[in-house]
Structure formats: structure tokens, C-alpha cells
C-alpha positions as a printed Julia matrix, in Angstrom:
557×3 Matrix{Float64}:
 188.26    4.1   337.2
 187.19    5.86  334.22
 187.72    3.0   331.06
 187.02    5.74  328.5
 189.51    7.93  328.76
 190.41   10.54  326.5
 194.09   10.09  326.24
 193.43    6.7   325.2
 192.86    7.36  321.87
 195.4    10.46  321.32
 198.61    9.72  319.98
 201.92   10.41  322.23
 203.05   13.93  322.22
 206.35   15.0   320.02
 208.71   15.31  323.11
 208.0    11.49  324.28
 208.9     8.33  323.13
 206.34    5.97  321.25
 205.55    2.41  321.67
 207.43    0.07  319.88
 206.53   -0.66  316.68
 205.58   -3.84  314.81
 206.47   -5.56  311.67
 210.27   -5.82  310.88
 211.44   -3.05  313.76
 213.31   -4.92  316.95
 212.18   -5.81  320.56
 211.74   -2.23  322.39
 212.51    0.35  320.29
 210.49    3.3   321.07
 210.24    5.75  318.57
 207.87    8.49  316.55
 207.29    5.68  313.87
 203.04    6.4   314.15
 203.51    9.95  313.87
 205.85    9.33  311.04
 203.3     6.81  309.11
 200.21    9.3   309.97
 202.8    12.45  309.01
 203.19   10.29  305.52
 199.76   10.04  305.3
 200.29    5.97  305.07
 197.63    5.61  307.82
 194.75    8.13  309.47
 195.57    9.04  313.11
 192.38    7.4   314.44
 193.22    3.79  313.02
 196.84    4.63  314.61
 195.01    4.79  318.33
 193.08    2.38  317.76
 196.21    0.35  317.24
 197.81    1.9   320.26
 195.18    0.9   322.66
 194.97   -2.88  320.92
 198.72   -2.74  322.03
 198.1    -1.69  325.91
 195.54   -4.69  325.92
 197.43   -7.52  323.92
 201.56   -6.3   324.1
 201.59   -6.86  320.27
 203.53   -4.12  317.89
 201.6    -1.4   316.54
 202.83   -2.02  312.6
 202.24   -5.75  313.54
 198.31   -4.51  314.78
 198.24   -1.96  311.42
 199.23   -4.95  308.79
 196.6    -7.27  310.95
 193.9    -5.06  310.65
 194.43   -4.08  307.56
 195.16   -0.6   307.88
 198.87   -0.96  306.39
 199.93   -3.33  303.53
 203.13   -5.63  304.56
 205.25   -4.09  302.27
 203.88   -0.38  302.78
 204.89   -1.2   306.79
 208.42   -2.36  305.35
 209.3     0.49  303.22
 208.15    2.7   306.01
 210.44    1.37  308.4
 213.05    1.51  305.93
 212.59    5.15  305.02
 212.35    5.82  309.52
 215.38    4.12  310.26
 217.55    3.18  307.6
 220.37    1.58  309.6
 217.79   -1.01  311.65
 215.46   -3.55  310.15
 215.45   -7.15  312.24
 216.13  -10.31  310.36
 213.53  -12.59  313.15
 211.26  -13.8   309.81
 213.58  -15.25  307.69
 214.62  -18.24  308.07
 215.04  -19.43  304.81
 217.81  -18.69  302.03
 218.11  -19.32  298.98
 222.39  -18.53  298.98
 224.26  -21.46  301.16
 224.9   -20.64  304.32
 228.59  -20.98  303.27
 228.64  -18.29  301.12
 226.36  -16.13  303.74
 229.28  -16.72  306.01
 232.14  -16.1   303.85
 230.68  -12.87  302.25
 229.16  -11.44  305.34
 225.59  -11.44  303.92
 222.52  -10.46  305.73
 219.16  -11.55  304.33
 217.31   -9.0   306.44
 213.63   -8.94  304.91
 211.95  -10.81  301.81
 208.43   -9.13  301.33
 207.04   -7.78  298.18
 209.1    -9.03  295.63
 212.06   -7.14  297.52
 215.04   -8.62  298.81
 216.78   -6.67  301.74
 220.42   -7.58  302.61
 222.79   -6.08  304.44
 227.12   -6.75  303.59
 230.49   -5.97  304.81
 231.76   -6.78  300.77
 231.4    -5.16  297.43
 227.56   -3.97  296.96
 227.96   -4.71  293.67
 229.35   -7.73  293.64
 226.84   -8.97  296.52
 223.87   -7.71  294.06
 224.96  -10.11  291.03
 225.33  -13.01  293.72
 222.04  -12.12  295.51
 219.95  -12.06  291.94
 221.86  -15.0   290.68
 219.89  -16.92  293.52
 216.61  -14.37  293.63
 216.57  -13.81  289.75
 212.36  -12.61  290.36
 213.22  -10.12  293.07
 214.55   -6.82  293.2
 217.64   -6.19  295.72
 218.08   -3.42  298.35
 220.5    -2.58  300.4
 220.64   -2.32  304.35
 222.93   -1.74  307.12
 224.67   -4.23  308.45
 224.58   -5.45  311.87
 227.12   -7.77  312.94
 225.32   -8.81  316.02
 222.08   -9.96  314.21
 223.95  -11.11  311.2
 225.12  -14.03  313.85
 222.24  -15.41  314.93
 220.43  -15.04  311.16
 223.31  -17.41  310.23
 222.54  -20.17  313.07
 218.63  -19.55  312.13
 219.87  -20.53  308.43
 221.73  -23.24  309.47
 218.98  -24.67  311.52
 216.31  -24.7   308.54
 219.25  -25.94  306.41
 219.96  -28.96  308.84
 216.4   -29.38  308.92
 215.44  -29.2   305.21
 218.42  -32.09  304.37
 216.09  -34.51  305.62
 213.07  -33.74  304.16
 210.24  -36.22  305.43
 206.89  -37.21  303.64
 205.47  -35.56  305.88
 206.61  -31.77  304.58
 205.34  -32.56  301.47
 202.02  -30.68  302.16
 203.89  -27.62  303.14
 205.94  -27.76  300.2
 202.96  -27.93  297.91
 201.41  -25.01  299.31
 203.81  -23.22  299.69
 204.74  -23.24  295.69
 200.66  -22.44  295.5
 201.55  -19.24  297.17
 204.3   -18.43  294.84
 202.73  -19.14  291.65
 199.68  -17.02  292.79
 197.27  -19.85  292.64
 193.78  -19.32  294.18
 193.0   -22.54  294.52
 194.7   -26.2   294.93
 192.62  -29.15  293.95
 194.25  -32.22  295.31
 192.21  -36.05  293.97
 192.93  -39.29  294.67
 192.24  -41.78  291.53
 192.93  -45.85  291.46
 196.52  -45.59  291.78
 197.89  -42.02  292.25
 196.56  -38.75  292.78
 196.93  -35.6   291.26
 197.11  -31.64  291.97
 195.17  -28.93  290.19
 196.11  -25.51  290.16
 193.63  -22.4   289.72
 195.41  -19.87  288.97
 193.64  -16.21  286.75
 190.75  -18.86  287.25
 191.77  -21.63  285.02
 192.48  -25.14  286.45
 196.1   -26.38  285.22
 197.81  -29.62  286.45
 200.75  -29.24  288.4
 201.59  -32.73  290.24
 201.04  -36.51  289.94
 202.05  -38.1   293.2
 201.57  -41.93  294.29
 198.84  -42.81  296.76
 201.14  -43.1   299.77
 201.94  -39.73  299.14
 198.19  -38.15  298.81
 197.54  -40.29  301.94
 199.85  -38.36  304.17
 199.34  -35.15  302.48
 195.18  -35.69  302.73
 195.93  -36.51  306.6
 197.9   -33.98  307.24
 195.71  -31.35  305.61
 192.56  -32.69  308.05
 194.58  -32.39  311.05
 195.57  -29.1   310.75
 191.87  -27.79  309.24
 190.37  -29.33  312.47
 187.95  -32.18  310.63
 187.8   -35.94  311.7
 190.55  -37.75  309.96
 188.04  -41.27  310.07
 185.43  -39.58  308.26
 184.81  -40.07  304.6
 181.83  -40.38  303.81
 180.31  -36.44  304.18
 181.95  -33.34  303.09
 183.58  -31.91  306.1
 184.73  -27.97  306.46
 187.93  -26.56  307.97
 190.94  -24.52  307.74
 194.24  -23.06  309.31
 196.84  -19.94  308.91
 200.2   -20.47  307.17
 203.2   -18.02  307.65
 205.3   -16.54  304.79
 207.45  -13.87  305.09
 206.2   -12.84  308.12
 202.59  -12.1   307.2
 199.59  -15.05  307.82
 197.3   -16.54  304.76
 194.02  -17.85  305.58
 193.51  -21.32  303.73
 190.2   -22.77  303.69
 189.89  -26.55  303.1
 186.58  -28.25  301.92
 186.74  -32.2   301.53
 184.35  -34.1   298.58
 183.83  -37.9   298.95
 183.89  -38.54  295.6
 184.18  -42.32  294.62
 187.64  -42.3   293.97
 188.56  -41.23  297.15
 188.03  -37.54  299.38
 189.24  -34.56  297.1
 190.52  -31.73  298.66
 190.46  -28.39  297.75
 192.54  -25.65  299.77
 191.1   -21.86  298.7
 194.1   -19.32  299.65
 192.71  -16.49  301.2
 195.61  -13.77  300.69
 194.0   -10.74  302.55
 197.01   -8.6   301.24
 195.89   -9.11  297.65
 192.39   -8.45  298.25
 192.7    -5.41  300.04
 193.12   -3.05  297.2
 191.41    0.38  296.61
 188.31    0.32  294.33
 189.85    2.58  292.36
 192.33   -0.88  291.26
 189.9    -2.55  290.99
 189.63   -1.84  286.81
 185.6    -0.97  287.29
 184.86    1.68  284.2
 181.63    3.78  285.77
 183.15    3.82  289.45
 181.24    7.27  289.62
 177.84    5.28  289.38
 178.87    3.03  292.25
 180.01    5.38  294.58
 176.61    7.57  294.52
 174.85    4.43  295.25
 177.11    3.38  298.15
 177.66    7.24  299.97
 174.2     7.74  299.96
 172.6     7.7   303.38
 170.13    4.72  303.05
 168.88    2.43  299.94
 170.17   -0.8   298.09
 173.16   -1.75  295.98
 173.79   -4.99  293.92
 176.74   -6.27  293.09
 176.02   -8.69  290.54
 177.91  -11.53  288.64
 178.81  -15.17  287.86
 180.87  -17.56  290.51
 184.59  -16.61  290.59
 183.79  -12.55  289.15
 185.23  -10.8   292.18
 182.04  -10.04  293.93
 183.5   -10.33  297.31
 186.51   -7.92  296.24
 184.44   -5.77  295.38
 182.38   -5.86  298.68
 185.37   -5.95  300.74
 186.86   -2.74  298.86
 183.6    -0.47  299.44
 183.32   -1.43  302.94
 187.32   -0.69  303.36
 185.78    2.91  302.17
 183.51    3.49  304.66
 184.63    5.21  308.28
 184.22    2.12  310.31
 184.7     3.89  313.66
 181.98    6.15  312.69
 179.48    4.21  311.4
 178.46    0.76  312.41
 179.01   -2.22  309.47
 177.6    -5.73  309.56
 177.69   -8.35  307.15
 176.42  -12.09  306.98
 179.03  -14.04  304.55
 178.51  -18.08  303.92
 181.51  -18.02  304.98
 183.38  -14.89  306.34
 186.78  -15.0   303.96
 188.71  -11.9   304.4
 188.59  -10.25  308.23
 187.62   -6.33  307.9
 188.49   -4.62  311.01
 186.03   -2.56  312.62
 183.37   -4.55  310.92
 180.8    -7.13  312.68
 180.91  -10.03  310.2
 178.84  -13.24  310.97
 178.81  -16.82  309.34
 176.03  -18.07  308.46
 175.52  -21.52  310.39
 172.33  -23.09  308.35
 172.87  -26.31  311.12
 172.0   -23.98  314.23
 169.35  -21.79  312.31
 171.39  -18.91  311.56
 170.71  -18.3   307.69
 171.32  -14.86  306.07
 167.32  -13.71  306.46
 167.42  -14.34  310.51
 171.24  -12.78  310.43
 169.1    -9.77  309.21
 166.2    -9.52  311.71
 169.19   -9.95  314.23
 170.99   -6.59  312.71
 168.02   -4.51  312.35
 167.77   -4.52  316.38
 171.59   -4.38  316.62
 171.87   -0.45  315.7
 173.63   -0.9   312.45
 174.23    1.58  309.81
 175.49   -0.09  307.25
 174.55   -4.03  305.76
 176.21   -6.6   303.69
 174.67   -9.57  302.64
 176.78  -12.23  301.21
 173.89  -13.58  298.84
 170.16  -12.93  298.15
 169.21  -16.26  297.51
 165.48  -16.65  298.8
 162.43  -14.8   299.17
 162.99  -14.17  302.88
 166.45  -12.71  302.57
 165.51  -10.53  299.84
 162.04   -9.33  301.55
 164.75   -8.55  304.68
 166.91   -6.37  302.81
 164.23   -4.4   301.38
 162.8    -3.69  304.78
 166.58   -2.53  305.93
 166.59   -0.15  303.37
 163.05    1.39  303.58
 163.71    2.0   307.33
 166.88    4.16  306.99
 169.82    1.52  306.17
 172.21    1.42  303.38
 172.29   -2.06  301.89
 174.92   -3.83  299.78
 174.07   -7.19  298.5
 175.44   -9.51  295.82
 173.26  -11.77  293.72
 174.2   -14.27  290.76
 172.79  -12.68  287.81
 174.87  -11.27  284.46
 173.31   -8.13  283.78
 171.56   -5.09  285.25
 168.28   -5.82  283.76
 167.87   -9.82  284.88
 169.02   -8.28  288.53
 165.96   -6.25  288.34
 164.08   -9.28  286.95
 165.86  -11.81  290.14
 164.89   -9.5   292.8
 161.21   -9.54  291.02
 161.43  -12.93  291.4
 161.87  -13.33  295.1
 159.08  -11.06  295.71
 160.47   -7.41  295.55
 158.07   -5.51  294.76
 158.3    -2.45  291.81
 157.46    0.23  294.18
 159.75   -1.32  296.75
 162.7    -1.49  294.29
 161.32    2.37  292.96
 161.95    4.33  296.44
 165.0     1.95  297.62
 166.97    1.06  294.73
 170.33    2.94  294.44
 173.05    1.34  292.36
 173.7    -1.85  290.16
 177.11   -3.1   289.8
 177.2    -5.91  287.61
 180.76   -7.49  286.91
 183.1   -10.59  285.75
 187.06  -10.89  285.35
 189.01  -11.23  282.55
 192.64  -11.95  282.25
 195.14   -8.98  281.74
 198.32   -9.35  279.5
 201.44   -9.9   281.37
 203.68   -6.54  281.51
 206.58   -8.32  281.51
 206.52  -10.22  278.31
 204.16   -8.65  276.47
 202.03  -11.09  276.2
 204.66  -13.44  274.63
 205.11  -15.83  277.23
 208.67  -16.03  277.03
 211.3   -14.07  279.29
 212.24  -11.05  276.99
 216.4   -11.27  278.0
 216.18  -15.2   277.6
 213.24  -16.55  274.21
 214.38  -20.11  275.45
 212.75  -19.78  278.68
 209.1   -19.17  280.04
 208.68  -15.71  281.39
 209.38  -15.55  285.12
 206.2   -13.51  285.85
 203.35  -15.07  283.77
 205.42  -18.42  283.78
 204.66  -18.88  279.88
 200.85  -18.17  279.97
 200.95  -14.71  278.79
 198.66  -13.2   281.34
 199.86  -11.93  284.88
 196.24  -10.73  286.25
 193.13  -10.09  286.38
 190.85   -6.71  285.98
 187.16   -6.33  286.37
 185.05   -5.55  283.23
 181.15   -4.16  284.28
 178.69   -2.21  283.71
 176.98   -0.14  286.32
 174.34    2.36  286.67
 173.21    4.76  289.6
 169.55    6.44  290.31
 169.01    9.8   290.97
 164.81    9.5   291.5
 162.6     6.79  291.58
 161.53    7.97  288.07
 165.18    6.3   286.66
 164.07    3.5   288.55
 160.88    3.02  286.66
 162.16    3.12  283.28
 164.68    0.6   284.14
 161.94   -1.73  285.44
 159.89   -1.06  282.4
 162.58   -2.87  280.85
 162.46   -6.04  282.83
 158.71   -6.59  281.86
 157.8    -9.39  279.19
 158.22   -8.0   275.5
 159.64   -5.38  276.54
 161.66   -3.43  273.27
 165.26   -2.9   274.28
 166.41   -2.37  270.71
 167.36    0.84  271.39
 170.11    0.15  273.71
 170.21    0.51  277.58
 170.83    3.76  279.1
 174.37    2.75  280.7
 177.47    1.32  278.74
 176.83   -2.67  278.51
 179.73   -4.95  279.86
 180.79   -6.49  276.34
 181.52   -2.92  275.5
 183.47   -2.3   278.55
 185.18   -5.42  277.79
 186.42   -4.55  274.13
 187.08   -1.18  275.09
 190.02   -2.77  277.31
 190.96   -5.16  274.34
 191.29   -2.2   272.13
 193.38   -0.49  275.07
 196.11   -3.27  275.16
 194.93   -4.43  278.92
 193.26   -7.91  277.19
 192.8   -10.19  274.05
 189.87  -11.13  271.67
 191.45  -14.86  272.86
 190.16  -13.98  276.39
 186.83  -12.39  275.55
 185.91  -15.18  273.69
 186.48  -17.48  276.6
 184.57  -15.48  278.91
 181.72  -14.15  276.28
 181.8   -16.85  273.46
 181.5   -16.14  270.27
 179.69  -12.76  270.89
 182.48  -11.21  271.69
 183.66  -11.71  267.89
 179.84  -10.53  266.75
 179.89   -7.39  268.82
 183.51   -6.62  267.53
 182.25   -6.91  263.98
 179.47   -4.66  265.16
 181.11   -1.75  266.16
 183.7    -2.16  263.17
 186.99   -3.45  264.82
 189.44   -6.26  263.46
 189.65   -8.48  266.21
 192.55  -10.82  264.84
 194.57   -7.41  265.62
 194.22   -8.06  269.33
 195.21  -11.89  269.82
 197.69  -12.74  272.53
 201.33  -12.5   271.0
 202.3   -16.17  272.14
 199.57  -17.86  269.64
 201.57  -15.66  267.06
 204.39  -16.88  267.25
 205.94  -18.48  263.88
């Protein structure tokens, strides 16, 4: 039997009926729907095959294999649906409403979907009516219509009731759920939870910034810290060492990585759950807010060499990574990386954790690559002399190389990599790009800035929730090399007394920075957290009145 068959990978003809879809579409409907997405150009027709035979093997949908893999965003695979087949999208993910299951019954409302900030119901009353009822409950969402089907519309309502019954009598025990679950919604990235002498007390991070959220009693954190173990896989008797884990929560039909990390600290184990939303770090580099872009993509199409993407803790460096290897064609060429750990799952790409206990560190992850036929190499982190000497060799023998490395400019990247025993001429023939990168927060488009809901001053705005920010953009500085002659005079630069008071040949990050202040993206308020008091100097520098660009809430009379 031949297991390589063409037809495998070709798409059904137009005259034939497709497999059934994923996502939101019922049980067995067969359809066009992958034509349609690939005719839409949502999706390339060789990630569509390679969806249909992942179906033949494992039975699951093809939107549901698309979303997975992370070929389709959730609420790209919704609207799609939407815009196929108007009159059918299945209620089976929600199980939660908002509206009283009353008033679902005695208006004929059908919560069919909740993805994307999107409500989709589906009436027998008034559409207008239903929509002030619907965003009296979902004021944060917008509303679109569906058709209704009376048949599913009964069993969403004993679904409701179920999770209502169930909800009544809330236990302890659902407290952990509840609390991350409202670290989802308020977009944290983190949730620190710590014990102290007699209660405990949860930690936000949200646009990087720690904020306190909860104080709890010590019953409470007790059943919450247990219950957080047991799911993340750890021993719930051990204290005394840090201990590693971590477990998949649903919402809204999609599934969020959470990774948990324990600290026995003397008060008691903290806890600290990173969210790991692959549907928010799956964007195009081109969202990404990076000013030279050009410089990074000749680095990272050319055929062989290095790239370094540098910056602090919590700058975005794995984004970024994740978005340039979501570039390359993964069927075509063969990607590796070694992450400590692996966060966000890339499909099509061979990622490895590194496992220090069992001798697999990131330079024997790369003599283990370099026999494995790879094309293309990510390295989490150059952090020693053996790692770094690795990735040199990959790239002298034919390899294009991405690493990232903690360092805050171009030149002391030059300077780290000198450090761990890169040579000049190594770095000369192999170096490609420089990426170098932090975040900074962007004002919320909602309020303004203000931090108050523009229809309502007496309330906190619904998006930034009173902070005044609602994101976060990349500000960098980046520059590419044509010869190994660019290369040189950039090295030149890294060398003890060097003069670099005429500037560097590439626009520095502070610049890139203000340059997005001026724009209306940030605030001087936010550069000076992130640069200090430089930010202020360099303004004065280049002859701009900072107090022009302070966030609107710290003007208010």
C-alpha cells in the first residue's frame, strides 16, 4: 500500500462534498468550506491538506485542526463560517449566559457563539429590541445576528440551565477557576498568587505592570494553591523546592496554555500562573509596531547567517521569534528550535525543551540539529560560550540562525557575543541582522487616554479599565548587512574607546520611541518609565515639549 499518495494532499474536487468542518459548524456537514477559506485567501491550500489528512488520521474538524495549528485565528474561522452559511452556526461551546435563562426562554434567544468580542444570537422577537437586552447584559461586546434554530435553541436552554443549577452553589473549590478566568478577561499575562501570615493575596500583570487584584483568607489560598498543583501535575506534599507544571483551560471554545511555577518563599509557596494565549501571539510581524522591518526581513530571507533578537526580560522577544518563524514555508523548509521552555506550539516546527536535569542544554540541542537536516534554527537564549560557539558553526556551514540574547542595544550585542568567544571574523562572514527591542504601553483607543468611559465620566473605561493604556507596541532599532565590510565598521564600534559621537549608522531605539510619542501611539509618562529620565534629555535634544504628550488622565482638573 502506497502511504504517500498523491491525492492525499489535494483538496476534494468542486463536484464532491468536503469533510466536515471544525470550529462552530455541526456534526457532519459536508461542504466546500476549505475551498471557500483557500478561495478567500484566509488560508494557503497546502496548510488546508495538511489539515485534511490530520482529519483522516485523528476524526477531528478541519477549522478545529486550522485554529489548532495555527493556520486560522478563532474568530477569522467564525466569521468565515458565518459568511459560508449564514443560517447554521452550532451553539455546543456556550454554556454560559450572562441573560437568565428566564428571559432566554421567554424571548426565544439563542446565544449561538461568544468569540472575539462578538456576541452571536439568534431570535424569534424584535431584533431590535433583543439588541438593547443583549448589550444591556454584554455592554463590552458587539451583537450579531443569526438564524434561529428552534431545535438547537432547546437544548442551549437545558445546557444554560445546567451551568445555572450548577453555578448557585458555588463551592471553594471553583474559586481557582473563577480567578483565572477574570485573568483571561482583563488580559493579564501573569497571576501572582502569595500566601503571607494570615491571608494571601493576588497580583495581576497586566501591559507588564504588577497591580493587586484580591486579598483572600488562608483557607481560601490553601484550596486554590492545591488545586492549582493538582491540575499542573506537581506533588501537592512538596514545599520545599520550586516545582514546574501546567494545564489547558477552555474559553469560548478555544484552549489557553497556563504555565505554573511554585517559589517556597518563607511565607509560604507563591504561585505564579503565566497565560499563554497562542491567539494573541500569533500576529503578523507587520503588527508587531517594529519601525525598520525592512532590515529584519533581509537578515531572516537570506539563505544562511545569524540574526539577534535582542532585549530586556518581558520585551517581546519570543513574539517576535514566533512571528518570523510563522513567515517561513514550514512544509518546505525544515525549522527547529530549543526554547527553556517551549511556550507557544508552531505547527510544522520541531521545537525541543531544554531538560538541563537529563543533559539536554541548548549547546547539545544544537550538535543534535546540525545532524538532523535542518534548515532553519532558533535558539531560545545564547547564554554560554558553548551555545554561542554552536550557533556560529550552524551558520558558517549553510544554516540560517535566529537567536535572542539579553542585551539593550545593537552595539553591546556585538560586544556579548565577543564575550562568549565569537570571534570578529566569525561575526564578519555570518552576521546578518540585529533586532534589538522593548515594549511600551500604547494609549487606549477607546478613551483617549482618559481612563474614563467617554458616554459615562463617572465610570472607568470598559477597555483600559481606568489605566489609560489598552496595549502594547514594540519600539527597536534594527540594522541589516549587506557585506562583511558593514560588519566591520559596526565591530569597530564595540572596541574600547571607541568614538561614537557621531551617531550610529541605524535610527537608535529612544528615537524610535519618541517618534511614536510624537505620533499619538504613547506618552512621555511611559518613556520615562521604560527609559528614565533620558527620555526627557533626548526630548530636549531634538527640540520637543514633552509635557505636550502626557497621558490625558494625569490631566485631569
Amino acid at each position: 500500500m502506497d502511504l504517500f499518495r498523491r491525492r492525499d494532499i489535494e483538496l476534494a474536487p468542486p463536484d464532491t462534498d468536503f469533510v466536515p468542518t471544525g470550529g462552530l459548524l455541526g456534526d457532519g456537514e459536508k461542504h466546500h468550506f476549505a475551498e471557500f477559506l483557500i478561495e478567500r485567501k484566509r488560508v494557503l491550500r497546502e496548510h488546508a491538506g495538511a489539515a485534511l489528512m490530520e482529519q483522516r488520521v485523528t476524526g477531528e474538524r478541519i477549522g478545529a485542526i486550522l485554529v489548532r495549528t495555527g493556520f486560522l485565528p478563532q474568530e477569522e474561522l467564525v466569521h468565515s463560517i458565518l459568511e459560508f452559511n449564514p443560517d447554521r452556526i452550532a451553539t455546543e461551546k456556550v454554556t454560559v449566559s450572562k441573560i437568565p435563562v428566564e428571559i432566554l426562554e421567554e424571548k426565544s434567544i439563542t446565544i449561538s457563539a461568544d468569540v472575539g468580542g462578538t456576541v452571536y444570537v439568534g431570535t424569534m422577537s424584535d431584533e431590535m429590541e433583543i439588541e438593547r437586552l443583549v448589550h444591556s447584559y454584554y455592554p463590552d461586546r458587539k451583537i450579531e445576528f443569526v438564524a434561529f434554530m428552534p431545535n438547537l435553541h432547546a437544548e442551549f436552554l437545558d445546557r444554560i440551565r445546567r451551568t445555572s443549577s450548577e453555578v448557585k452553589d458555588v463551592r471553594q473549590e471553583e474559586i481557582m477557576e473563577r480567578l483565572l478566568f477574570r485573568g483571561l478577561k482583563e488580559g493579564a499575562s501573569d497571576i501572582h498568587i502569595e500566601p503571607k501570615a494570615r491571608s494571601y493575596s493576588v497580583f495581576f500583570r497586566k501591559l507588564g505592570e504588577r497591580s493587586l487584584v484580591h486579598e483572600g483568607p488562608l483557607d481560601e489560598y490553601n484550596i486554590v494553591s492545591a488545586q492549582l498543583k493538582d491540575r499542573s501535575g506537581m506533588d501537592l506534599a512538596e514545599r520545599r523546592i520550586n516545582q514546574d507544571g501546567g494545564f489547558q483551560l477552555e474559553q469560548s471554545g478555544r484552549f489557553i496554555d497556563l504555565r505554573v511555577t511554585t517559589v517556597p518563599t518563607v511565607e509560604g509557596e507563591n504561585i505564579v500562573v503565566r497565560i499563554l494565549d497562542s491567539e494573541k501571539v500569533r500576529p503578523k510581524l507587520e503588527a508587531l509596531g517594529i519601525s525598520n522591518l525592512q532590515a529584519w526581513r533581509r537578515g531572516v530571507t537570506r539563505q544562511s547567517g545569524i540574526n539577534l533578537i535582542c532585549g530586556p526580560t518581558g520585551s517581546g522577544k519570543t513574539t517576535t521569534l514566533n512571528a518570523t518563524m510563522a513567515g517561513f514555508d514550514r512544509f518546505g523548509k525544515r525549522v527547529y528550535t530549543i526554547e527553556d521552555p517551549v511556550e507557544y506550539r508552531l505547527a510544522n516546527v520541531g521545537q525541543v525543551n531544554a531538560n538541563p536535569q537529563v543533559g539536554l542544554d541548548f549547546a547539545r540541542a544544537l550538535k543534535g540539529f546540525m545532524r538532523a537536516d535542518p534548515d532553519i534554527i532558533a535558539v531560545g537564549e545564547v547564554r554560554d560560550h558553548e551555545t554561542a560557539r554552536n550557533a556560529i558553526k550552524a551558520a558558517d556551514t549553510g544554516h540560517l540562525v535566529i537567536c535572542t540574547l539579553h542585551t539593550s542595544s545593537i552595539i553591546s550585542s556585538l560586544s556579548r557575543l565577543r564575550d562568549l568567544g565569537v570571534e570578529p571574523h566569525e561575526l564578519r562572514f555570518n552576521l546578518r541582522a540585529v533586532l534589538v527591542q522593548t515594549l511600551v504601553k500604547v494609549i487606549c483607543k477607546h478613551c483617549g487616554g482618559l481612563g474614563d468611559d467617554p458616554e459615562d465620566h463617572h465610570k472607568h473605561c470598559p477597555v483600559c479599565l481606568g489605566g489609560g493604556y489598552d496595549d502594547r507596541t514594540i519600539v527597536s532599532e534594527s540594522v541589516s548587512f549587506g557585506d562583511f565590510q558593514e560588519v566591520d565598521r559596526i565591530i569597530a564600534m564595540t572596541a574600547p574607546g571607541a568614538d561614537v559621537t557621531q551617531g550610529f549608522p541605524w535610527r537608535e531605539m529612544i528615537d524610535d520611541a519618541i517618534d511614536k510619542m510624537v505620533a499619538g501611539i504613547t506618552t512621555i509618562d511611559e518613556l520615562v518609565r521604560v527609559f528614565g529620565e533620558y527620555a526627557e534629555e533626548r526630548c530636549a535634544r531634538r527640540g520637543i515639549d514633552h509635557t505636550k504628550y502626557r497621558l490625558r488622565k494625569f490631566l485631569k482638573s
